[in-house]
C-alpha positions as CSV (number, residue, x, y, z in Angstrom):
1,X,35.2,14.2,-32.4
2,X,32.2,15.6,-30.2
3,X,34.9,14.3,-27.0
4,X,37.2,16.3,-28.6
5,X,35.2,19.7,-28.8
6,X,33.6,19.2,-25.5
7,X,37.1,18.6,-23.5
8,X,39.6,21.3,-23.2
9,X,42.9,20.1,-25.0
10,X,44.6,20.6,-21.6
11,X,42.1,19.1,-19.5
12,X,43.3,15.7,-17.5
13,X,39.7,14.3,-16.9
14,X,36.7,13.9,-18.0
15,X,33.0,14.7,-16.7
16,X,30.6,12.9,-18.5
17,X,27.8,15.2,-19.6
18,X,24.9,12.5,-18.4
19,X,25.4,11.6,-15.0
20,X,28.3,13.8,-14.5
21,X,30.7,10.9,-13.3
22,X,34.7,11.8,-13.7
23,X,37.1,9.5,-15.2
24,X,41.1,10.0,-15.8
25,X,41.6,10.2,-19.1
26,X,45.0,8.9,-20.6
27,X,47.8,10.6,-21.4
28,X,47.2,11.0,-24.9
29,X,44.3,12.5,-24.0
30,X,41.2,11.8,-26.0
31,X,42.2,10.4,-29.3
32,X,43.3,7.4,-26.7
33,X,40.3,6.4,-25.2
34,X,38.5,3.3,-27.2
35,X,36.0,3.7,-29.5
36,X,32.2,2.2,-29.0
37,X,31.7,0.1,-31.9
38,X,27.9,-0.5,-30.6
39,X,27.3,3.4,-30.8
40,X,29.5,3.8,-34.1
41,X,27.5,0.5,-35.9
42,X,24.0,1.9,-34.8
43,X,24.7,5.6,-36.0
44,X,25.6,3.5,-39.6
45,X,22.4,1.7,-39.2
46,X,20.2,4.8,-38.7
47,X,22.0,6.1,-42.1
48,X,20.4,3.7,-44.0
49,X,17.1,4.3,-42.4
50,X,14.4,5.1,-45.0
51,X,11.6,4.0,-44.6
52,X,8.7,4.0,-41.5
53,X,6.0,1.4,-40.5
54,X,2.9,2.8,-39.3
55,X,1.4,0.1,-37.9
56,X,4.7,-0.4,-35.6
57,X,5.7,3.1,-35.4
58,X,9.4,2.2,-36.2
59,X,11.7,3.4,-38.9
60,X,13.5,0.4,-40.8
61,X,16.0,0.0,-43.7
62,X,15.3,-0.9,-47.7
63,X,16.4,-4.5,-46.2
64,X,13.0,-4.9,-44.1
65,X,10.7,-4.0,-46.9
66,X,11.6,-6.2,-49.3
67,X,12.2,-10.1,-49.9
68,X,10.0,-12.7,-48.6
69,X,11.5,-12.9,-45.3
70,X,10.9,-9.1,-44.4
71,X,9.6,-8.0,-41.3
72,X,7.1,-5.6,-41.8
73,X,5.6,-7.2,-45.6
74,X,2.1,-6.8,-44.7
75,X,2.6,-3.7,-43.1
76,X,1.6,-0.3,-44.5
77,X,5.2,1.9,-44.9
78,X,5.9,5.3,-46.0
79,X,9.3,7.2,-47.1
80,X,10.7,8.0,-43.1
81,X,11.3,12.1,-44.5
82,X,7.3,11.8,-45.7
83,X,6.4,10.8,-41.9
84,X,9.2,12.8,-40.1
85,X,7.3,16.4,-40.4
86,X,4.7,15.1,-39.3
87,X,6.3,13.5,-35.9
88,X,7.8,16.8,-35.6
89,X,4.9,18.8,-35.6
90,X,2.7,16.3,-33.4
91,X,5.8,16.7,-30.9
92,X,5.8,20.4,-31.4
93,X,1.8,20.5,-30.4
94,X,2.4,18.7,-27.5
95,X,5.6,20.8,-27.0
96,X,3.1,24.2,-26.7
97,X,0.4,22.6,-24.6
98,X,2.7,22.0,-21.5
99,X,4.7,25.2,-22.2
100,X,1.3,26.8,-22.4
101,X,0.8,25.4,-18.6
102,X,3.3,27.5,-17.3
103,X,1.9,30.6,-16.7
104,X,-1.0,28.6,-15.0
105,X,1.8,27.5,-12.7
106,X,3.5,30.5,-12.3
107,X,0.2,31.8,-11.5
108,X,-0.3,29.3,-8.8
109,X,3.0,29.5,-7.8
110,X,2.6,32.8,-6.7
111,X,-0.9,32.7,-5.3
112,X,0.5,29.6,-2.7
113,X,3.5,31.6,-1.8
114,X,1.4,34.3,-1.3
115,X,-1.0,32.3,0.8
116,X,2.2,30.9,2.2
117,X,3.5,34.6,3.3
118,X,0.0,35.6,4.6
119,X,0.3,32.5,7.1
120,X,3.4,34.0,8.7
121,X,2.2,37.5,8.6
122,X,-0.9,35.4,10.5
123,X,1.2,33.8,12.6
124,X,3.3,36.6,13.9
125,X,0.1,38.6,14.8
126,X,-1.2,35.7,16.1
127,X,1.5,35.5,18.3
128,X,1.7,39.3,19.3
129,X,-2.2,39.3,20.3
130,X,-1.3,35.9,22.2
131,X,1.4,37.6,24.0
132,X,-0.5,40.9,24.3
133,X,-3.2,39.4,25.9
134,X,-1.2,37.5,28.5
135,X,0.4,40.6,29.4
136,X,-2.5,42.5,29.9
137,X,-3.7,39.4,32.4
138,X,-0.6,39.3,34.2
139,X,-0.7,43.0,34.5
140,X,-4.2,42.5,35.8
141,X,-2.9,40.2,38.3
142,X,-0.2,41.8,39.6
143,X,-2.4,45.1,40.1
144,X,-4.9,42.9,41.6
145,X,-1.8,41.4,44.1
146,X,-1.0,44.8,45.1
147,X,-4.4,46.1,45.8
148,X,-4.8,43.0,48.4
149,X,-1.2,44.0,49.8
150,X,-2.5,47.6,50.2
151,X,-5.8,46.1,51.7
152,X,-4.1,44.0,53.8
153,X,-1.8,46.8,55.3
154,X,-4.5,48.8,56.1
155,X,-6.7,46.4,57.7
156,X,-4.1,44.9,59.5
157,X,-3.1,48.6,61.0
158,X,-6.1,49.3,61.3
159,X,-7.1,46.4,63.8
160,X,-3.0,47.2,66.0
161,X,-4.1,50.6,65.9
162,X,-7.4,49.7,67.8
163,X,-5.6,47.1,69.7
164,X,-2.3,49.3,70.7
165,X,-5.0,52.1,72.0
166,X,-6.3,48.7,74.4
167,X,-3.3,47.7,75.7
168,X,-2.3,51.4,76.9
169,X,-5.3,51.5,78.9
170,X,-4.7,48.1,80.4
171,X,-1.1,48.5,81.1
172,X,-1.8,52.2,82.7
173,X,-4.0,50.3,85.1
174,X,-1.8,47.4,85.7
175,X,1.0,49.9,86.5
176,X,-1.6,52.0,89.0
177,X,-2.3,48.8,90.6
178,X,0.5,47.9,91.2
179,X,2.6,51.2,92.6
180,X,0.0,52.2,94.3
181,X,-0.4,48.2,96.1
182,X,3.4,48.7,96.7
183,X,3.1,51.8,98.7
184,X,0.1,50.5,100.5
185,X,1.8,47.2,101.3
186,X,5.2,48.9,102.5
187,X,3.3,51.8,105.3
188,X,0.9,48.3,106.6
189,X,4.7,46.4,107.1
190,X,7.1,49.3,107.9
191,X,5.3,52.5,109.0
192,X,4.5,54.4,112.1
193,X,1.0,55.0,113.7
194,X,1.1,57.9,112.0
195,X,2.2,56.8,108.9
196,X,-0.1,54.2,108.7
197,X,-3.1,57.0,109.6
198,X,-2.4,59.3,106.7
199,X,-1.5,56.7,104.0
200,X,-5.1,55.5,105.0
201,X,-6.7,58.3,104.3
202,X,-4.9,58.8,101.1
203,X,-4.8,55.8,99.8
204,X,-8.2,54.0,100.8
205,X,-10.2,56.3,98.2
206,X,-7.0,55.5,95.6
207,X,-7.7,51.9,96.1
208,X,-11.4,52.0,96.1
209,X,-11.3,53.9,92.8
210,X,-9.2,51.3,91.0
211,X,-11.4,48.4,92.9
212,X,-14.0,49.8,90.7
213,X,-12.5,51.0,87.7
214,X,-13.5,49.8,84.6
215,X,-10.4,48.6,82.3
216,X,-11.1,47.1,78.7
217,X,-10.5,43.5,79.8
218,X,-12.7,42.0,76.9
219,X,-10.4,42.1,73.3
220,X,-11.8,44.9,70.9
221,X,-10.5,43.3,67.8
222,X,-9.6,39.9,66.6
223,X,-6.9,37.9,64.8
224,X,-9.1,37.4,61.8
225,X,-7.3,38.4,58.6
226,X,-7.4,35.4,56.0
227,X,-6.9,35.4,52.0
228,X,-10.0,33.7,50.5
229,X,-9.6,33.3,46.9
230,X,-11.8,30.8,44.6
231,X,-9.0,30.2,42.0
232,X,-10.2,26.6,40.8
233,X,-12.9,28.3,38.8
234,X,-10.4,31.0,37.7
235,X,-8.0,28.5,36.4
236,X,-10.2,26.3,34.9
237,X,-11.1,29.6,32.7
238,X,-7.5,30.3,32.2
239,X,-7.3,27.0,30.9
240,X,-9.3,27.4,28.5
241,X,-8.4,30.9,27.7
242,X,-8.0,31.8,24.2
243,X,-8.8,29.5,20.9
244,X,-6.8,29.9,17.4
245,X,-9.4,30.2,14.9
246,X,-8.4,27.9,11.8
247,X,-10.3,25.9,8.9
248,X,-8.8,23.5,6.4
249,X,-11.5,24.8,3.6
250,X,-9.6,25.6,0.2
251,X,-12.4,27.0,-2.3
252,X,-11.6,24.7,-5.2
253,X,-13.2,21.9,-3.1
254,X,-15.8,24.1,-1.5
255,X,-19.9,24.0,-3.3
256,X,-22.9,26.1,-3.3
257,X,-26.3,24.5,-3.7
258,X,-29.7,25.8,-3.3
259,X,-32.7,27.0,-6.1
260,X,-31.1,30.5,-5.2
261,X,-28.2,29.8,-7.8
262,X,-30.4,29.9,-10.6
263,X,-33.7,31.9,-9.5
264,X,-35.4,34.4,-7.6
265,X,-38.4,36.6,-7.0
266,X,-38.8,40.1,-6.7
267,X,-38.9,41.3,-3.1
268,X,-38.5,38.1,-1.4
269,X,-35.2,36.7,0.2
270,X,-33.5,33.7,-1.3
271,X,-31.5,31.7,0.0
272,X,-28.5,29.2,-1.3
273,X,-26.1,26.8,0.8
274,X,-22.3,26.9,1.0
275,X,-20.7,23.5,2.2
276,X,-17.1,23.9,2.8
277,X,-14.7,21.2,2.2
278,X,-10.9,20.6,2.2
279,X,-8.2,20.0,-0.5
280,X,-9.4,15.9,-0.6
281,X,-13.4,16.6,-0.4
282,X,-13.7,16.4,2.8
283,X,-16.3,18.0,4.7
284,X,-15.1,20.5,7.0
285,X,-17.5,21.0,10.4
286,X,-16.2,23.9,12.0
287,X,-17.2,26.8,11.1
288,X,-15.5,30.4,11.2
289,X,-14.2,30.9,7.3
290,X,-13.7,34.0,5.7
291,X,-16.7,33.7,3.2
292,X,-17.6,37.2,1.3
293,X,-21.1,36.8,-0.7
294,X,-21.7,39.7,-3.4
295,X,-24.8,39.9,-5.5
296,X,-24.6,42.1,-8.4
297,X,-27.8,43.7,-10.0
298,X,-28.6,44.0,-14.2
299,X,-27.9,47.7,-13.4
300,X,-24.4,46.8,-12.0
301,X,-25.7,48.3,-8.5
302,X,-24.8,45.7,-5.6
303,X,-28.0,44.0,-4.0
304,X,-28.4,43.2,-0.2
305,X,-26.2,40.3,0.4
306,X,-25.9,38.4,3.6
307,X,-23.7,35.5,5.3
308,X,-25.1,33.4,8.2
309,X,-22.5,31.2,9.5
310,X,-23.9,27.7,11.0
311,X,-21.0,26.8,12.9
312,X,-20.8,23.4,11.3
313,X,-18.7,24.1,8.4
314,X,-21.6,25.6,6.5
315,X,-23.1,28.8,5.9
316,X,-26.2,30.2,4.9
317,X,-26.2,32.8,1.7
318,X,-29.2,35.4,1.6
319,X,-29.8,37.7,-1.0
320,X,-33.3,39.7,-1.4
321,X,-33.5,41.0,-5.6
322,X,-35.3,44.4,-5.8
323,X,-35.3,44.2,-9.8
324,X,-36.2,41.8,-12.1
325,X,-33.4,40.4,-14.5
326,X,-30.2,38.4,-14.3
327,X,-28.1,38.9,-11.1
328,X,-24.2,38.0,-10.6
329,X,-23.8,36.0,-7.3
330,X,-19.9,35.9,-6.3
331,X,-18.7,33.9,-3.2
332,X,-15.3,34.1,-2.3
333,X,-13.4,31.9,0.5
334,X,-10.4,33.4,1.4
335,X,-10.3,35.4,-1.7
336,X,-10.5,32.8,-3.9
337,X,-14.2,31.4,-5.7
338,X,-15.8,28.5,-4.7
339,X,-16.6,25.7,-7.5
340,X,-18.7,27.2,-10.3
341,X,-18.5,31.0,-8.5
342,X,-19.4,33.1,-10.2
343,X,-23.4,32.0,-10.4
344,X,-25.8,33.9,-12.6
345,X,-29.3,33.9,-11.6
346,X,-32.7,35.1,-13.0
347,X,-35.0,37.3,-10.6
348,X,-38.3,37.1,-11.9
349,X,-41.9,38.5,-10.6
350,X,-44.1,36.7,-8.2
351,X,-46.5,36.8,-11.2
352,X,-43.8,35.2,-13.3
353,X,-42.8,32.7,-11.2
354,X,-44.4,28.9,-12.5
355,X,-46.3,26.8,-10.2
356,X,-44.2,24.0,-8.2
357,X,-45.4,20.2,-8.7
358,X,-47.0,20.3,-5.5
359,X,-49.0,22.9,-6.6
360,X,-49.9,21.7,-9.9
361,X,-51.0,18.4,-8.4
362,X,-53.5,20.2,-6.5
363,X,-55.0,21.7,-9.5
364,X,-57.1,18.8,-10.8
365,X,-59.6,19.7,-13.2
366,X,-63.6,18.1,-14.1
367,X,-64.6,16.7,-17.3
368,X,-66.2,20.4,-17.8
369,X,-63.3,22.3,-17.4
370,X,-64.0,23.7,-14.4
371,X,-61.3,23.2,-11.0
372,X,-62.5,20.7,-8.9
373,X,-61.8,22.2,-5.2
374,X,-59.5,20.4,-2.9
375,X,-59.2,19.6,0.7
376,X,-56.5,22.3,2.0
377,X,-53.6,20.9,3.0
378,X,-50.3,22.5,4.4
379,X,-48.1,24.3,1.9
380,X,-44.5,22.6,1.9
381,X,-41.4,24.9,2.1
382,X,-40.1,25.8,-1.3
383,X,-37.7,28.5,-2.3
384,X,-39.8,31.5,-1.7
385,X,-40.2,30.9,1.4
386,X,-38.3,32.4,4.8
387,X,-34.5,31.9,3.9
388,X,-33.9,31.2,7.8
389,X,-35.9,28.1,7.2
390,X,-33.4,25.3,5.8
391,X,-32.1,22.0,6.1
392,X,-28.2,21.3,7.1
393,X,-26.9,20.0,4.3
394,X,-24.2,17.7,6.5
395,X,-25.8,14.5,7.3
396,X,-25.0,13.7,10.7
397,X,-24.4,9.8,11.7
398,X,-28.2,9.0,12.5
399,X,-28.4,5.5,14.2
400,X,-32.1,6.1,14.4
401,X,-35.0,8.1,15.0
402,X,-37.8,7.4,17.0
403,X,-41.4,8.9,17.3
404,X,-43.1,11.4,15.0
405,X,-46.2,13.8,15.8
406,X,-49.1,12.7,17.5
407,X,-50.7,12.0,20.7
408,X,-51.3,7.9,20.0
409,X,-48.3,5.7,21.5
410,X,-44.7,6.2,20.1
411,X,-45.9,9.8,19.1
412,X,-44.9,13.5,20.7
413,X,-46.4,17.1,20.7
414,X,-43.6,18.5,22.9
415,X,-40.7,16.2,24.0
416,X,-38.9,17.9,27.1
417,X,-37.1,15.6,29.4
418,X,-35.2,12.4,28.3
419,X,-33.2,10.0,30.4
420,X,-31.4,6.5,30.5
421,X,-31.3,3.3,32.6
422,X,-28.9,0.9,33.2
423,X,-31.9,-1.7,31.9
424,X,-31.3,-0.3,28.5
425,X,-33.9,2.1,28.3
426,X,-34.7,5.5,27.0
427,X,-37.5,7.3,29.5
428,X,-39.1,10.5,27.4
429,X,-41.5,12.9,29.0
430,X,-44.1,14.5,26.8
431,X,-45.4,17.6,28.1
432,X,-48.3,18.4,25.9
433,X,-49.5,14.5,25.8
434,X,-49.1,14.9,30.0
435,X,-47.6,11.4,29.4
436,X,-44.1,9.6,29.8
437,X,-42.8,6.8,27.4
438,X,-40.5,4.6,27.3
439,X,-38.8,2.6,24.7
440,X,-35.8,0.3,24.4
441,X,-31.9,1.3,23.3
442,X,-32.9,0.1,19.7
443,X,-35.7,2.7,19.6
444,X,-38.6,-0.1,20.4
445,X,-41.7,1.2,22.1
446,X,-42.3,-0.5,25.6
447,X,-44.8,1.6,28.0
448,X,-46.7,4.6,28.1
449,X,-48.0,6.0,31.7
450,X,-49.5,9.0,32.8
451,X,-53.0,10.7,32.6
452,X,-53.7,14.5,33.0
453,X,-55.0,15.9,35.7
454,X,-53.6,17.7,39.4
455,X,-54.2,15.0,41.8
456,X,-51.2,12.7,42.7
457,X,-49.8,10.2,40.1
458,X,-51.5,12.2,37.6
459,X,-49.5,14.3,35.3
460,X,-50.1,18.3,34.1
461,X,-46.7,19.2,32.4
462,X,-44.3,16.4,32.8
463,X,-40.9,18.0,32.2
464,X,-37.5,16.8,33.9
465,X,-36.8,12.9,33.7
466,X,-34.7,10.6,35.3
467,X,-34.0,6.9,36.1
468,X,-32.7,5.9,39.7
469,X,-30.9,3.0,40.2
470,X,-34.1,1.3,41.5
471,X,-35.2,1.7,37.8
472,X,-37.9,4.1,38.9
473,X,-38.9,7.0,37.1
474,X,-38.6,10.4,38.8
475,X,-40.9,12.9,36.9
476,X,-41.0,16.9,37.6
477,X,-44.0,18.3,37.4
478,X,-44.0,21.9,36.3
479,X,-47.6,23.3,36.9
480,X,-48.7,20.4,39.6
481,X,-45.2,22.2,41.5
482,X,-44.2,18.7,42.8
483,X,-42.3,15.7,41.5
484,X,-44.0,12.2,40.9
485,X,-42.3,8.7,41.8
486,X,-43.1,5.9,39.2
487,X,-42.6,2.0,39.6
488,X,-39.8,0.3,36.4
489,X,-43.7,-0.3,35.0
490,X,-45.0,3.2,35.4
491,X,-47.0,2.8,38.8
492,X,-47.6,5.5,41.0
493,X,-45.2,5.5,44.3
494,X,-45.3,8.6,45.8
495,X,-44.6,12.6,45.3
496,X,-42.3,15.3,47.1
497,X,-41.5,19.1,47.2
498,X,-45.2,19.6,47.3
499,X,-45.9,23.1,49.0
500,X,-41.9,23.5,48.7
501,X,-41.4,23.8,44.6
502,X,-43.0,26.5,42.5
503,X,-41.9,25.1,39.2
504,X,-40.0,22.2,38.7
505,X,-38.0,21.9,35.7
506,X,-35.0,19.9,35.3
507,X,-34.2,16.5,37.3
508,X,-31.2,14.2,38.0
509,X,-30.4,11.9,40.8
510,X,-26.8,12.1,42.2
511,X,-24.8,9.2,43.7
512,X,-26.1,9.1,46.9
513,X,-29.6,8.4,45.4
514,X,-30.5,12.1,46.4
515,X,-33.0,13.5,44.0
516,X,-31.8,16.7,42.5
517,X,-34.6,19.1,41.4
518,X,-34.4,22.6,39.6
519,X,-36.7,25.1,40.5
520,X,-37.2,27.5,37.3
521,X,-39.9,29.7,38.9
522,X,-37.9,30.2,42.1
523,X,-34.4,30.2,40.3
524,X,-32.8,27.9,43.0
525,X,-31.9,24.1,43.6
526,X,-33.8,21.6,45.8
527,X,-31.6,18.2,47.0
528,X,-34.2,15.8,48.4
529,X,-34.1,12.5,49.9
530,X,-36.2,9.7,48.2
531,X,-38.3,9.4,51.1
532,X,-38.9,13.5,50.4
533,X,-37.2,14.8,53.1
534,X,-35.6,17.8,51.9
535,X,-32.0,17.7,52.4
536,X,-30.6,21.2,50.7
537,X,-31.2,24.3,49.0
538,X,-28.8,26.4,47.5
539,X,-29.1,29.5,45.0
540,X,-31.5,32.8,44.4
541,X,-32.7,35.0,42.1
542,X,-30.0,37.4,40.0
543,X,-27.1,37.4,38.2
544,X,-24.5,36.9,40.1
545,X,-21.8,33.0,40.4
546,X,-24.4,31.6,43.2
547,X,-27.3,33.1,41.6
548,X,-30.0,32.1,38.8
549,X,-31.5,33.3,36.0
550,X,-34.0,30.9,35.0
551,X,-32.3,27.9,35.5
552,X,-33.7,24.7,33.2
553,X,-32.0,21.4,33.6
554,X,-29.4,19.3,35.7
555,X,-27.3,17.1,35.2
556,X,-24.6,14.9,37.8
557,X,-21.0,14.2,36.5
558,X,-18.7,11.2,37.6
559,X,-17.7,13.7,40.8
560,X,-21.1,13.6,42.1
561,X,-20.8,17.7,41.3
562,X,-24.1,19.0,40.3
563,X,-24.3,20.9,36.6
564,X,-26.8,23.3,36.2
565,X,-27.9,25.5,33.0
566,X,-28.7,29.1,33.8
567,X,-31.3,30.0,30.8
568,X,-30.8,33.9,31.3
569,X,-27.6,34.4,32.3
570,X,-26.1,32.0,29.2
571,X,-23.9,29.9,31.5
572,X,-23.4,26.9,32.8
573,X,-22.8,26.6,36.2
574,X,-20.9,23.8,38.8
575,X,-21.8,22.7,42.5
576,X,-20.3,20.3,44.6
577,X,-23.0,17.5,46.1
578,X,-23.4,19.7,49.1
579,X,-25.0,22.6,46.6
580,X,-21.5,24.7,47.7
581,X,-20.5,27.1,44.3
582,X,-17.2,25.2,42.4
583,X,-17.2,27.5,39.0
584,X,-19.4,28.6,36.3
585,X,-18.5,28.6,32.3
586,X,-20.1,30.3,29.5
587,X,-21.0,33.6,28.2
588,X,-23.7,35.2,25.8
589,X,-22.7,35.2,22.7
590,X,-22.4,32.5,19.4
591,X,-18.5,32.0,19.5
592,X,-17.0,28.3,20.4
593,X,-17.9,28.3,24.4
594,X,-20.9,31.0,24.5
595,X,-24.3,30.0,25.3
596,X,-27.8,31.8,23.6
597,X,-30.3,30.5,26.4
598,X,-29.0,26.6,27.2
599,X,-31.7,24.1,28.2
600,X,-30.3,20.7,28.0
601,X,-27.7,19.3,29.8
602,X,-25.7,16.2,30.1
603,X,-22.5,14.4,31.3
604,X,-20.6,11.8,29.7
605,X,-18.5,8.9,30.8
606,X,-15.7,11.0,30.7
607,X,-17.2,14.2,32.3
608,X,-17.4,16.1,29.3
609,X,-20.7,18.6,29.6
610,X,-22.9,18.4,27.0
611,X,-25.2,21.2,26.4
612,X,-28.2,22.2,24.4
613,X,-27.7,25.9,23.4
614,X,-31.0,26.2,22.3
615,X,-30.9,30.1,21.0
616,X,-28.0,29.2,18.8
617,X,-29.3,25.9,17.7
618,X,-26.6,23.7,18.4
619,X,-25.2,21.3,20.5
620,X,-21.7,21.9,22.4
621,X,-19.6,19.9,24.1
């Protein structure tokens, strides 16, 4: 019967309402097919269903619950309409609680397309800027083509003009010379007495005044006109041109940590960390996110808020409460709030504020209820103090750490050099302890050497480092303006640049076994021999590709090129071994690729430069 009133009478097939497979049906049409007994004997069977087992969840028939051979005798049953209500409503519950999910979904459903639209919009202006920018350079370039074409027509006239003007003067001579050699030549061979007489007179002052003319024999311009372009260092900077800014943080994943989520004091900035992460926890370490930090006040006025970002995939929050009282902190990443955003926090007054356990350990009181005074000792950092002082809250891959404060052995007051050898050692030099250490690749102390002092072998401000492939230990001197020579075991060999350098800085050796020394006083580059004979010197003072700026350290890459950091000028800058200019990268700034004052600087195994950009506090590669 349900066949019957789902199939049209003058349909010829039929589509089964399950898996929507056709058949033929017969020519009687449905009344013909064969009935299922299995179906027709279990809808009888669920007739007679009256009863339900709790303990099995089941509905059975009279037949089960009675009789000594029944199933379910020991089990607890119940009339199945008693029970049946109560299905029904338990499947209803659970009915509304997804249904009640969907306007959840719809809600995120909207937000991802949303997000999903916004990454096009991004991506077509992405692509104009991209194309935009091009444009401009190629506009650039072809003005700069025809300014050389223009400069090149003009010089080039310029030097015919001057040349043209020559040879008029030179061929109105040669053309004197010659007619009036001609005429002379034809009265000596074919004139009369006479003849010969007068063109003598006439011609013998004609001749002497061309014997002694002057003619512009000597060329007054030359053939010198020659493109010189440097475009190595321009397309190395093409290159590189350009960078698509992008993170994988989503703010469901992202935290905030720091004593600034809960409490404050009055007048004094606080601080809190954001660690971003992506949608599987993940720590994201590039920095760049779109990160907005509000702080709301108990008067609903907005309080100085402000995002430092570290470059590393975290950011520094800081937030300075004028007022006492509870405060709203809201941090957004990409419109959305992070984990547990938003924060309340309680401002409260210095006078308010309880002691920390540091403090309260210092507090130790006599039997007579007096304080006992202690021996000062320095104040940790807590919460109140600077909020630019903080910890990174991503653990790097520390393999170890070697050395702490001090001037006994193994200890530092101002670490500035640091090299390798192929022995498997790490050379340090300490300026303040006028010493250099050594210690193995596992971080093992080995050898100290050096004493102060300004005569030679002694040390004043040991700063540049490096290892030849003797294993000795090239040492620059800063205020004794020479560098020192030591033996594998720290023995005094010999010193060079004296009366040359003004204030060595940075040291490397190249290839050759030249010593490579940079001069920060005199902002140029010594190349010495290791006998000390001075070999080249390239660079000056200013700001220009060959010049310096206070230049620090050097390093020698698997070219033999020579890489130098400029301090002032917030670059780093290339030289081939002969100290000739290859190309410089680098600009002021804190974007991917711009230097704050670099110091340190090395070269890998597979030439990448690695630098220390000290005013931004970070290492680049």
């Amino acid at each position: 019967r349900c066949l019957q009133n789902y199939i049209p009478a003058q349909s010829l097939s039929l589509s089964c309402p399950v898996c929507r497979q056709t058949s033929i049906l017969p020519e009687r049409g449905v009344p013909a097919l064969p009935n299922n007994f299995f179906i027709t004997n279990l809808m009888e069977v669920w007739q007679v269903m009256e009863f339900y087992c709790e303990p099995c969840e089941t509905a059975m028939c009279r037949e089960c619950t009675e009789g000594e051979r029944r199933e379910h005798r020991d089990h607890r049953t119940v009339p199945l309409r008693d029970v049946l209500e109560q299905h029904k409503a338990a499947l209803q519950h659970q009915l509304d609680a997804v249904r009640a999910r969907l306007p959840q979904l719809a809600a995120a459903v909207g937000l991802v397309a949303e997000i999903s639209r916004q990454l096009g919009q991004r991506r077509a202006e992405a692509e104009a800027e991209i194309g935009s920018s091009f444009e401009e350079l190629e506009a650039a370039l072809r003005q700069r083509r025809e300014v050389l074409l223009r400069d090149l027509e003009a010089t080039c006239a310029a030097k015919q003009q001057v040349l043209e003007a020559q040879l008029e003067v030179l061929r109105q001579g040669q053309e004197s010379i010659l007619s009036s050699c001609a005429f002379t030549e034809q009265a000596l061979h074919h004139g009369s007495a006479t003849e010969v007489l007068l063109v003598q007179k006439q011609m013998g002052e004609r001749l002497r005044e061309l014997a002694t003319r002057p003619f512009p024999e000597h060329p007054h311009e030359n053939a010198q006109l020659e493109f010189h372009a440097e475009p190595e260092g321009l397309r190395r900077s093409i290159q590189n041109l350009g960078a698509l800014l992008t993170t994988s943080a989503t703010a469901h994943t992202t935290v905030a940590t720091g004593e600034g989520l809960r409490q404050a004091v009055v007048g004094q900035p606080c601080s809190l960390s954001v660690t971003t992460k992506d949608k599987d926890g993940a720590l994201v370490r590039s920095g760049g996110a779109r990160l907005r930090f509000a702080v709301t006040g108990p008067d609903g006025a907005a309080a100085e808020a402000e995002v430092q970002d570290n470059r590393n995939g975290t950011y520094e929050l800081m937030y300075t409460p004028r007022t006492e009282g509870d405060f709203v902190l809201s941090i957004l990443l990409y419109g959305q709030p992070v984990r547990g955003s938003p924060f309340r926090a309680r401002a409260l007054r210095p006078s308010d504020v309880p002691p920390s356990p540091e403090e309260a350990k210092r507090r130790v009181k006599s039997p007579g209820g007096g304080h006992v005074r202690q021996k000062a000792l320095r104040r940790p950092a807590s919460m109140y103090g600077s909020a630019k002082r903080k910890e990174n809250p991503i653990e790097d891959e520390l393999i170890f750490r070697v050395g702490s404060r001090g001037r006994e052995k193994g200890e530092f007051t101002n670490l500035q050099g640091i090299s390798t050898s192929s022995a498997g050692r790490i050379v340090v030099a300490d300026s303040n302890n006028q010493c250099v250490q050594v210690f193995s690749n596992e971080g093992q102390f080995r050898l100290r050497f050096g004493v102060r002092g300004r005569s030679p072998g002694q040390l004043q401000r040991p700063t540049g480092v490096s290892v030849d492939t003797n294993g000795d230990i090239i040492v620059a001197d800063y205020d004794n303006r020479w560098v020192s020579v030591f033996s594998p075991e720290g023995k005094f060999k010999t010193k060079l640049g004296a009366g040359r350098l003004m204030g060595p800085k940075g040291v490397a050796v190249d290839r050759n076994g030249h010593i490579i020394v940079v001069d920060n006083k005199a902002c140029c580059v010594f190349i010495f021999q290791p006998n000390g004979k001075l070999v080249a010197r390239f660079g000056s003072r200013g700001t220009a590709e060959r010049q310096f700026a206070g230049p620090h350290f050097v390093a020698v890459n698997n070219k033999n090129e020579i890489v130098v950091t400029d301090f002032h000028n917030h670059s780093v800058k290339v030289y081939n071994a002969e100290g000739e200019f290859l190309f410089k990268f680098g600009s002021h700034g804190e974007g991917n690729g711009q230097f704050n004052a670099p110091t340190g600087v090395a070269v890998d195994s597979n030439g990448n430069i690695i630098v220390a950009d000290w005013g931004n506090s970070r290492i680049q590669v």
